[in-house]
C-alpha positions as CSV (number, residue, x, y, z in Angstrom):
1,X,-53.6,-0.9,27.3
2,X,-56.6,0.7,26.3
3,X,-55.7,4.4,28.3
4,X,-53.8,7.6,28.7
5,X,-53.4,5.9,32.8
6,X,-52.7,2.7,31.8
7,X,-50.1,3.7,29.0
8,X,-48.0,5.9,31.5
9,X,-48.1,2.5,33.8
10,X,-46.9,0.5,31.3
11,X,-44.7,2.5,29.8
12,X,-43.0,3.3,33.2
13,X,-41.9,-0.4,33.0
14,X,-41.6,-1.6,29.8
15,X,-39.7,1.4,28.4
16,X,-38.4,2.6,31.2
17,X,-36.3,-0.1,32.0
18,X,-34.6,0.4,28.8
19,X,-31.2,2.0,28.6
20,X,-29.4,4.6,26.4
21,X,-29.5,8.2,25.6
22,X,-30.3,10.3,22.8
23,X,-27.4,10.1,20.3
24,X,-26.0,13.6,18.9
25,X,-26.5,14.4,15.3
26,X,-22.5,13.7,15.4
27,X,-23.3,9.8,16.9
28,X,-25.8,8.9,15.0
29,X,-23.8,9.9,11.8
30,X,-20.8,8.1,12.7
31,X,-23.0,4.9,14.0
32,X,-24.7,4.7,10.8
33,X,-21.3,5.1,8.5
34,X,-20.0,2.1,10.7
35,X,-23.5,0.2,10.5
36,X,-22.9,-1.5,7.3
37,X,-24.4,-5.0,6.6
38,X,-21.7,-7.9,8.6
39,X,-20.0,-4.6,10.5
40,X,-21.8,-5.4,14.0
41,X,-20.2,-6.9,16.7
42,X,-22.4,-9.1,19.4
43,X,-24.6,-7.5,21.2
44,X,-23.6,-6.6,25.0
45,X,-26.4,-9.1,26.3
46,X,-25.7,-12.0,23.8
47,X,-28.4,-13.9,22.7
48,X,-31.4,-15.4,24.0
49,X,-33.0,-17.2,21.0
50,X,-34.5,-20.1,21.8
51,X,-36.9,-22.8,20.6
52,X,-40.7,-22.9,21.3
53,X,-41.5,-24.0,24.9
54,X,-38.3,-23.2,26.5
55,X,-38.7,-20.4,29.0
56,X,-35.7,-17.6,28.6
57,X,-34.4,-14.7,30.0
58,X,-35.4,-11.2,28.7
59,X,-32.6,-10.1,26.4
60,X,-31.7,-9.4,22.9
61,X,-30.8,-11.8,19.9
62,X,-27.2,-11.3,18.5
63,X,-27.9,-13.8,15.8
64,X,-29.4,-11.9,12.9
65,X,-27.0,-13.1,10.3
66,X,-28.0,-12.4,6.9
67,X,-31.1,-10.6,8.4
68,X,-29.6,-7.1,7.4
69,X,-30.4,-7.6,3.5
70,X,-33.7,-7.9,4.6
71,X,-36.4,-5.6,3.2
72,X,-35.0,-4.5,-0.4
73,X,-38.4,-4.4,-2.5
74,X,-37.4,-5.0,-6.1
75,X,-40.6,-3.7,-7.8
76,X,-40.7,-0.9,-5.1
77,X,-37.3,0.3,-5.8
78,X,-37.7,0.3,-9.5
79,X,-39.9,3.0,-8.8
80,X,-37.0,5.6,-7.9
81,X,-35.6,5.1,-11.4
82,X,-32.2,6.1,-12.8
83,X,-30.5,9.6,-13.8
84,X,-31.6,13.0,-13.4
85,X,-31.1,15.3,-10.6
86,X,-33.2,14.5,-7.3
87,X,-35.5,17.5,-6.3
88,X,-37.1,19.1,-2.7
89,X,-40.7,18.2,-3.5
90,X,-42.3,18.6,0.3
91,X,-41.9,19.7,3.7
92,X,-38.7,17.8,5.0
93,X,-37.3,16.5,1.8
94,X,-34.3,18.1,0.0
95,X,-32.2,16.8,-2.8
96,X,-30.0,14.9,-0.2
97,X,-32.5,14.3,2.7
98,X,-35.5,13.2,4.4
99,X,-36.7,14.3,7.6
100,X,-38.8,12.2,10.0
101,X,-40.1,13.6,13.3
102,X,-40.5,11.5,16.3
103,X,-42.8,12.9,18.8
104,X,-42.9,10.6,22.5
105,X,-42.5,10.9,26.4
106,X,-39.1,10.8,27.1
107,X,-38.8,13.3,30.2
108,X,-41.4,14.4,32.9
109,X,-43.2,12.8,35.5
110,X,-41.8,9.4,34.5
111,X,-38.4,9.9,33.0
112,X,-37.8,7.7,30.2
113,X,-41.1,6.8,29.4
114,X,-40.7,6.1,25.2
115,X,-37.0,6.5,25.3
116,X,-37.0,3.3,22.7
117,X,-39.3,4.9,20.2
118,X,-36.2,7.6,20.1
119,X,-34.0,4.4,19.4
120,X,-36.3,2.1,17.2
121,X,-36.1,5.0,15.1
122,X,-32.6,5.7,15.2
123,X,-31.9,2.4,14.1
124,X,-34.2,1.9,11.9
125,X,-32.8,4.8,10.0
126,X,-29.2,3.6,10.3
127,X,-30.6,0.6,8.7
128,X,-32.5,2.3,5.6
129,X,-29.5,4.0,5.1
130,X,-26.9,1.4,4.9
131,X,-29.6,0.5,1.8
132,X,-28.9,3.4,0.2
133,X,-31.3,5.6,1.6
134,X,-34.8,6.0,0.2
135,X,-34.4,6.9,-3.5
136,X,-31.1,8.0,-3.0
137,X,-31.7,10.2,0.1
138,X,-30.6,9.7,3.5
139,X,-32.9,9.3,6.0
140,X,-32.4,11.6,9.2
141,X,-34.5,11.3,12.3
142,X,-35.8,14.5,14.3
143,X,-36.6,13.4,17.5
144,X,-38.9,15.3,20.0
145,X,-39.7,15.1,23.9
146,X,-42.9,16.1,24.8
147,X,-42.1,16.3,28.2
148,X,-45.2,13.7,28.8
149,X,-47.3,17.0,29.0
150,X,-50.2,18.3,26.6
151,X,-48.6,21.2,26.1
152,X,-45.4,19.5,25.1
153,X,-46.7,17.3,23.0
154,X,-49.0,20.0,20.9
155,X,-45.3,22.5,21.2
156,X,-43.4,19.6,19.9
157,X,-45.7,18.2,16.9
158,X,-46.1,21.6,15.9
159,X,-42.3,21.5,15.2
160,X,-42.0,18.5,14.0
161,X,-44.6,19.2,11.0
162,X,-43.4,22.5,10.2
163,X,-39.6,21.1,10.2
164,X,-40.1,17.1,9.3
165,X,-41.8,15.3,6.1
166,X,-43.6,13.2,8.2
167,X,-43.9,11.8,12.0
168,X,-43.2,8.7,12.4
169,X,-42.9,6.2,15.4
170,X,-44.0,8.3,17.8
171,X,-46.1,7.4,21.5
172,X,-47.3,10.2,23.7
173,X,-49.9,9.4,26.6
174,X,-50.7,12.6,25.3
175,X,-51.4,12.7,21.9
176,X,-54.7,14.7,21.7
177,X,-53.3,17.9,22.0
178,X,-51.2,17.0,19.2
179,X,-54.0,15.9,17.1
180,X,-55.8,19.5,16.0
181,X,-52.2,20.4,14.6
182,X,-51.7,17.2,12.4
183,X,-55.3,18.0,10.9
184,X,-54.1,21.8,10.4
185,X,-51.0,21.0,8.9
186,X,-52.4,17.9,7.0
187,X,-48.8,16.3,8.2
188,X,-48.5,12.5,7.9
189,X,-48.0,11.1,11.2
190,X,-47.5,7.1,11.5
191,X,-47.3,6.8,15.5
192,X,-46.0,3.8,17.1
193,X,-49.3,3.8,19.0
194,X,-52.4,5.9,19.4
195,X,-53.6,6.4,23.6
196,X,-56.5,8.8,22.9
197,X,-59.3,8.9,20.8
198,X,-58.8,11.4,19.1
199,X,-55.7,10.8,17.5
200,X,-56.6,7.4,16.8
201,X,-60.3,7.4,15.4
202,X,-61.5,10.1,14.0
203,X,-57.8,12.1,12.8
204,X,-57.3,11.9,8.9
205,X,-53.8,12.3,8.6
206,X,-52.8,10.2,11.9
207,X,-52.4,6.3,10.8
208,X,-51.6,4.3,13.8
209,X,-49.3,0.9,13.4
210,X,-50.9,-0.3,16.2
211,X,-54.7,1.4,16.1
212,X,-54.9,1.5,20.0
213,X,-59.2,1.8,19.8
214,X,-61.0,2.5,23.4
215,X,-64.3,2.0,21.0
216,X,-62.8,-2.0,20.2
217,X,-61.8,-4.4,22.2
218,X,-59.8,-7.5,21.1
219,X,-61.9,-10.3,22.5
220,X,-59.8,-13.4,21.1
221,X,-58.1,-13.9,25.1
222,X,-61.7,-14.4,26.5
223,X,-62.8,-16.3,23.8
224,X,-59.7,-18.8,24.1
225,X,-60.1,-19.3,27.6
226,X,-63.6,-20.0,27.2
227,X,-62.7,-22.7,24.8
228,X,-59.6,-24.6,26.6
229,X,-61.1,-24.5,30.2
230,X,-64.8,-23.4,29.7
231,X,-65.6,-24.4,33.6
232,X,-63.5,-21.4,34.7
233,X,-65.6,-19.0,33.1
234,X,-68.7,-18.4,35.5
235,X,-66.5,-18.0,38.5
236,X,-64.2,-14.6,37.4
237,X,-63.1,-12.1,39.3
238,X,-61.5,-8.9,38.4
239,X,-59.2,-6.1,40.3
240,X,-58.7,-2.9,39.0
241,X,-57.2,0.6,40.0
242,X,-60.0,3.3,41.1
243,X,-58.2,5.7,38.6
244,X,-60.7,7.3,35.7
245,X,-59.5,5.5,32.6
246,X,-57.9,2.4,34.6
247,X,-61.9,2.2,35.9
248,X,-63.2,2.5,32.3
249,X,-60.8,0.0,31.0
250,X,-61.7,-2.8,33.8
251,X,-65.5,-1.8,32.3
252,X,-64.6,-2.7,29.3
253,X,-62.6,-5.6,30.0
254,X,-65.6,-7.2,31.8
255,X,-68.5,-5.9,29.2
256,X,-66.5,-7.4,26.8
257,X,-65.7,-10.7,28.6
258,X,-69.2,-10.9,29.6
259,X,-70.6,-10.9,26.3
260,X,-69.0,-14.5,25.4
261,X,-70.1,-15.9,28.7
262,X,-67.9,-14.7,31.2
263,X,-69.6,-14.6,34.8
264,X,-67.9,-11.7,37.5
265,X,-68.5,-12.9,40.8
266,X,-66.4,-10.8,42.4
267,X,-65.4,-7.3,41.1
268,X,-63.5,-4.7,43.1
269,X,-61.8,-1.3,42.4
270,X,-58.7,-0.7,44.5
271,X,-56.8,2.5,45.1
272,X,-53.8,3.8,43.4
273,X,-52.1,3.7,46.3
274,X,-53.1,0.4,47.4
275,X,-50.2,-1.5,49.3
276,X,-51.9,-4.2,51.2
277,X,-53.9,-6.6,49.0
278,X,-54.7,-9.0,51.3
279,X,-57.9,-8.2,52.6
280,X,-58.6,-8.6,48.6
281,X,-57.2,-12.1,48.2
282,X,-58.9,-13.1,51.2
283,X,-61.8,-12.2,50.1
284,X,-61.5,-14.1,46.7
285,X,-60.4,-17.2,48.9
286,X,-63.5,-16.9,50.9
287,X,-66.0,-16.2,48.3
288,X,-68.8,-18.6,47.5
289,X,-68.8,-19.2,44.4
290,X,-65.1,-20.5,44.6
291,X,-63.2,-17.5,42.4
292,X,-61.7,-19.8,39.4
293,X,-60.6,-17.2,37.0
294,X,-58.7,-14.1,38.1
295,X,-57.9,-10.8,36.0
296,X,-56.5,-7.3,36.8
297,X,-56.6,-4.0,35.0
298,X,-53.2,-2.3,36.8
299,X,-49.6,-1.1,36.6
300,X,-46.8,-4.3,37.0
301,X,-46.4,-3.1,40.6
302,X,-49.9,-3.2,41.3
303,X,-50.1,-6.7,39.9
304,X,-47.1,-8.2,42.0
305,X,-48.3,-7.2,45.1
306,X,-51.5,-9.2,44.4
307,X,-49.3,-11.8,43.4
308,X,-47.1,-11.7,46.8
309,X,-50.6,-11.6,48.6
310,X,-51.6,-14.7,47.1
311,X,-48.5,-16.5,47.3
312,X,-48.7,-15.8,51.5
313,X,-52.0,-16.6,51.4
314,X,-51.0,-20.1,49.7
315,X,-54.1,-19.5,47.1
316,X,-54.5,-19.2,43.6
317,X,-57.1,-19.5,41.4
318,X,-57.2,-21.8,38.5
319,X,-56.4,-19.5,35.6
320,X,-54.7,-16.0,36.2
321,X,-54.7,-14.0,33.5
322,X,-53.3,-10.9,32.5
323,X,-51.9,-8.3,29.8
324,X,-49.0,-6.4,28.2
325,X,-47.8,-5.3,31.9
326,X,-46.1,-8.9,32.6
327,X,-44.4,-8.8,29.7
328,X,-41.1,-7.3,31.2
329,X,-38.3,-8.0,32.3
330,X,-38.9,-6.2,36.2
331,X,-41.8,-8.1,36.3
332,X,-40.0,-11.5,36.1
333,X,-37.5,-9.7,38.8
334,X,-40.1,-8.2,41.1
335,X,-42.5,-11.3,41.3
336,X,-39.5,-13.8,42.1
337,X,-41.6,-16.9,40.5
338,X,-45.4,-15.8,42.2
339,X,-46.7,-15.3,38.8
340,X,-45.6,-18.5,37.7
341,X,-48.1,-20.3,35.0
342,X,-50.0,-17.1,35.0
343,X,-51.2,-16.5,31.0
344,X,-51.2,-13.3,29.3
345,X,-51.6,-11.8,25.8
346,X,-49.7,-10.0,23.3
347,X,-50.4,-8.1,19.6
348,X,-47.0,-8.5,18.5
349,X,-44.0,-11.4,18.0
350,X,-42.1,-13.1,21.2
351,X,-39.1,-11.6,22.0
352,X,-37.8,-15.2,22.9
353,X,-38.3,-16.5,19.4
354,X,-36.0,-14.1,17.4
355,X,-34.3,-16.9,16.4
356,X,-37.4,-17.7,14.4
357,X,-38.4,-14.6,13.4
358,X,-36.1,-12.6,10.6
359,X,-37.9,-9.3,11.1
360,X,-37.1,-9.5,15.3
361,X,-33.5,-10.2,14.6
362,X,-33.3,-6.9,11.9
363,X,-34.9,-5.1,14.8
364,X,-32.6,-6.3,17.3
365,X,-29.0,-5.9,15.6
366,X,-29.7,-2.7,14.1
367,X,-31.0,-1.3,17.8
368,X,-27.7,-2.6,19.2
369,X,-25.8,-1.2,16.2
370,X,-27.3,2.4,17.4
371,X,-27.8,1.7,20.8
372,X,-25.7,-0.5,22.4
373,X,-26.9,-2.0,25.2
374,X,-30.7,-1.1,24.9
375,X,-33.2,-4.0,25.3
376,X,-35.5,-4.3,22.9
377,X,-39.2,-3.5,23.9
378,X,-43.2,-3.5,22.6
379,X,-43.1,0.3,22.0
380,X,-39.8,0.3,20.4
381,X,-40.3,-2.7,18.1
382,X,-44.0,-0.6,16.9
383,X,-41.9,2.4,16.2
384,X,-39.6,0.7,14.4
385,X,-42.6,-1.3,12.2
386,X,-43.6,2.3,11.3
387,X,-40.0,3.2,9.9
388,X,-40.1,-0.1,8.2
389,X,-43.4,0.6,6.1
390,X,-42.3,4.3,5.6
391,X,-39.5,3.2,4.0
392,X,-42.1,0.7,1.8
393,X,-44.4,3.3,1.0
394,X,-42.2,6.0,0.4
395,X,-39.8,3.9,-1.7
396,X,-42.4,2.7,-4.1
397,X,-43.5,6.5,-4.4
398,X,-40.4,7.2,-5.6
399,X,-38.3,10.6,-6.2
400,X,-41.3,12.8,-6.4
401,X,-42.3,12.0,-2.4
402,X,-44.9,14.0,-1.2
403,X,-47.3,14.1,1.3
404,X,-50.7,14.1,-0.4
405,X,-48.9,10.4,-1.9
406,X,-48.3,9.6,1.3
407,X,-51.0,9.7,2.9
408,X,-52.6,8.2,-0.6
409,X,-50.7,5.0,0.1
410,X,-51.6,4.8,3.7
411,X,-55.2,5.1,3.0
412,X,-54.3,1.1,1.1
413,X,-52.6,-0.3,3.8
414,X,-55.0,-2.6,4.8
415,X,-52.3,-5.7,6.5
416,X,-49.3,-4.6,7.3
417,X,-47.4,-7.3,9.3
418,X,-44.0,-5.8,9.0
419,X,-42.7,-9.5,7.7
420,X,-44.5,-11.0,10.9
421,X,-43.0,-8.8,13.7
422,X,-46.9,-8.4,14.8
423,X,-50.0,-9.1,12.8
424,X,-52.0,-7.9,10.5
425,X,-52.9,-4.3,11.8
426,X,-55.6,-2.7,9.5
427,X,-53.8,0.9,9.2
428,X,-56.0,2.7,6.7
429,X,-59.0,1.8,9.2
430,X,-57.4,2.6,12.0
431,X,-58.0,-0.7,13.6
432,X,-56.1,-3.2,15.5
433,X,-55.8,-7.4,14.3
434,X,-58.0,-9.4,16.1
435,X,-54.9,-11.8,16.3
436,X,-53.0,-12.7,19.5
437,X,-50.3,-14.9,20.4
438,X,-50.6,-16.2,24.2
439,X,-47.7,-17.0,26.6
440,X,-47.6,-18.1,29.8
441,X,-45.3,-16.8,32.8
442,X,-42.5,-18.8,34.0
443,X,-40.0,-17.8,36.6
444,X,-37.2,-17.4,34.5
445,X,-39.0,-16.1,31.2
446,X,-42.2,-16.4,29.3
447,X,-43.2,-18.7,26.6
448,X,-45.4,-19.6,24.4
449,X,-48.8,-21.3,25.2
450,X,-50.8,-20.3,21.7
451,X,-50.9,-21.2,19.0
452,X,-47.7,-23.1,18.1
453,X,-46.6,-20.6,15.8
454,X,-47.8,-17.2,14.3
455,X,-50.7,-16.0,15.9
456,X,-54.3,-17.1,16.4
457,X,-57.0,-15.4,14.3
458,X,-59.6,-18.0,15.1
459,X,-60.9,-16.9,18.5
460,X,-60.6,-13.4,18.0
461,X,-62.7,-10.7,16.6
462,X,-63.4,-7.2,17.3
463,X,-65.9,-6.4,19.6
464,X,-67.6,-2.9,19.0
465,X,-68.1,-2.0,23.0
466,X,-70.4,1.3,22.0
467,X,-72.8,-1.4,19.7
């Protein structure tokens, strides 16, 4: 997920699959006046907490129990102090309120595209409001489409930082044309994720939650694979879609791979369009060196119809491996068990182990509190990480909230974890963890493959591509 291209696949999947409208002012007032801690009733899909190893379907937890309470900051909320009348002191903030704009792709080409960021946030706020606000002001979320268009999203940020304190949560494949107008306006803007460059390097006001870098690459999947079946290694082979970015990404993927020993024997773009990948998995078959080690750079689609073509072909390599885009639930529909013991890699929690996560389960009642019905997904559970350390940050500000403090106590976050929903994203740098947590693909789920628990920081590193 290091591209505008590959973000609009992924999203189209991940996000899109996720149900639920925009709430009115009107719903989202009465949701949050209902959402008190113990008030929620089981979510629609029940739970599917389970333990480590057990493969499980793709739905929500119902079981956060005392997870509500979680998140008041003692120290932090000491800092809003007692008595006297509460103020306007910035852009968005009034005596009574707090605005936060959300800026994402909700309608256009692919409609639905960030739909949960619009949701995360919603419930997030719910949820900082059945605390008692920040500081004694409620939180209220002012939610933009950008129409998943440059224009929309420069039209729509410009709203949002003229209207809103801050933007928070947002994800637009996009986001450039947004960024010139966050400098100008020197508006705070904690996005979800960051697709372009330059909203997510070089922008002084934009701090990412998760610093999507094209300049970085991860490298801790190569390097575990290397380590736990080191004979695969020389025999790789990687598909990609002949689309700009998608091209640049696979380039990247096998620079980076190739730097701690990986060996591409057998490398080939594909079109777009592409709907017969046969001739590709026969050739793979066929190839001398034997392909061991197989990778792909393309939307979920794309990645089941290799899949099917391997399946008919009765040939697999050793070791598939793969990315964010199998993570879904229409993967695990659409691949009807070909993808089975393929491994992939993830910056953030399992879904399947809300049971042992608190954080996961806070995230999950409060979207079903908002949202019922909506299934909890990568972009959402980013978007609501960013309310969560808005409402740290801004809370240990205190009553006098502005954003020159703001963006002060951004410029310190170094780890923020949200209480382990991902890890330790370096915000003030604008840079991703190195750490990853790696599942493997079964036919009714996914689970876990590494490290036991948490995630492992001992393969990884950043890798500096333009070094």
């Amino acid at each position: 997920m290091r591209s505008r291209l590959v973000a609009l696949l992924a999203l189209s999947v991940l996000v899109g699959s996720a149900c639920g409208a925009r709430l009115t002012h009107q719903q989202w007032t009465a949701a949050t006046r209902r959402s008190g801690p113990g008030s929620a009733s089981q979510g629609a899909n029940g739970s599917a907490a389970a333990g480590l190893g057990s493969p499980v379907s793709f739905k929500p937890s119902a079981s956060a129990g005392a997870a509500g309470q979680q998140g008041n900051d003692p120290a932090a909320s000491a800092a809003c102090g007692a008595g006297g009348t509460l103020r306007a002191t910035d852009t968005g903030v009034t005596p009574t309120e707090i605005r936060l704009g959300t800026v994402s792709d909700v309608s256009g080409v692919i409609p639905g595209l960030a739909r949960s960021t619009f949701q995360a946030i919603q419930a997030v706020a719910a949820y900082i409001n059945s605390q008692g606000g920040i500081c004694g002001r409620t939180v209220v979320p002012d939610l933009h489409d950008d129409q998943t268009t440059a224009n929309g999203n420069k039209s729509a940020t410009q709203d949002a930082c003229a209207q809103d304190f801050a933007l928070v949560g947002s994800f637009s494949a996009f986001d450039d044309a947004g960024a010139p107008v966050v400098d100008q306006m020197k508006c705070p803007d904690m996005t979800a994720f960051t697709t372009t460059a330059a909203r997510g390097e070089s922008n002084p006001y934009t701090f990412p939650i998760y610093p999507n870098r094209p300049d970085y690459f991860v490298i801790a999947s190569a390097n575990y694979m290397k380590r736990i079946d080191p004979d695969v290694v020389r025999n790789a082979a990687i598909l990609y879609l002949n689309a700009g970015v998608a091209a640049t990404n696979a380039r990247a993927r096998v620079k980076a791979y190739s730097r701690v020993g990986f060996r591409f024997v057998y490398d080939q773009a594909v079109q777009v369009v592409e709907s017969n990948y046969t001739p590709y998995v026969e050739a793979m078959k066929d190839h001398n060196p034997p392909v061991r080690f197989f990778t792909m750079v393309a939307d979920t689609q794309s990645i089941v119809r290799v899949l099917q073509a391997m399946h008919q072909q009765d040939w697999y390599p050793k070791v598939m491996q793969f990315d964010l885009q199998v993570y879904s639930p229409q993967f695990l529909q659409l691949a009807q068990g070909t993808g089975d013991g393929g491994l992939f890699w993830l910056n953030q929690a399992m879904f399947e182990e809300a049971s042992h996560n608190p954080e996961m389960q806070l995230y999950e009642q409060w979207l079903q509190r908002v949202t019922p019905g909506a299934v909890p997904d990568t972009f959402g559970l980013f978007a609501w990480s960013a309310g969560r350390l808005f409402q740290q940050l801004a809370t240990a500000i205190g009553r006098d909230l502005t954003r020159a403090k703001l963006v002060a106590a951004l410029l310190k976050e170094a780890a923020w974890t949200d209480h382990g929903l991902h890890p330790a994203m370096n915000v003030a740098a604008r840079l991703p963890s190195p750490c990853e947590v790696f599942g493997e693909i079964r036919r009714n789920g996914f689970v876990r493959r590494y490290p036991s628990s948490g995630f492992d920081c001992h393969d990884g590193g950043l890798m500096h591509l333009t070094g």
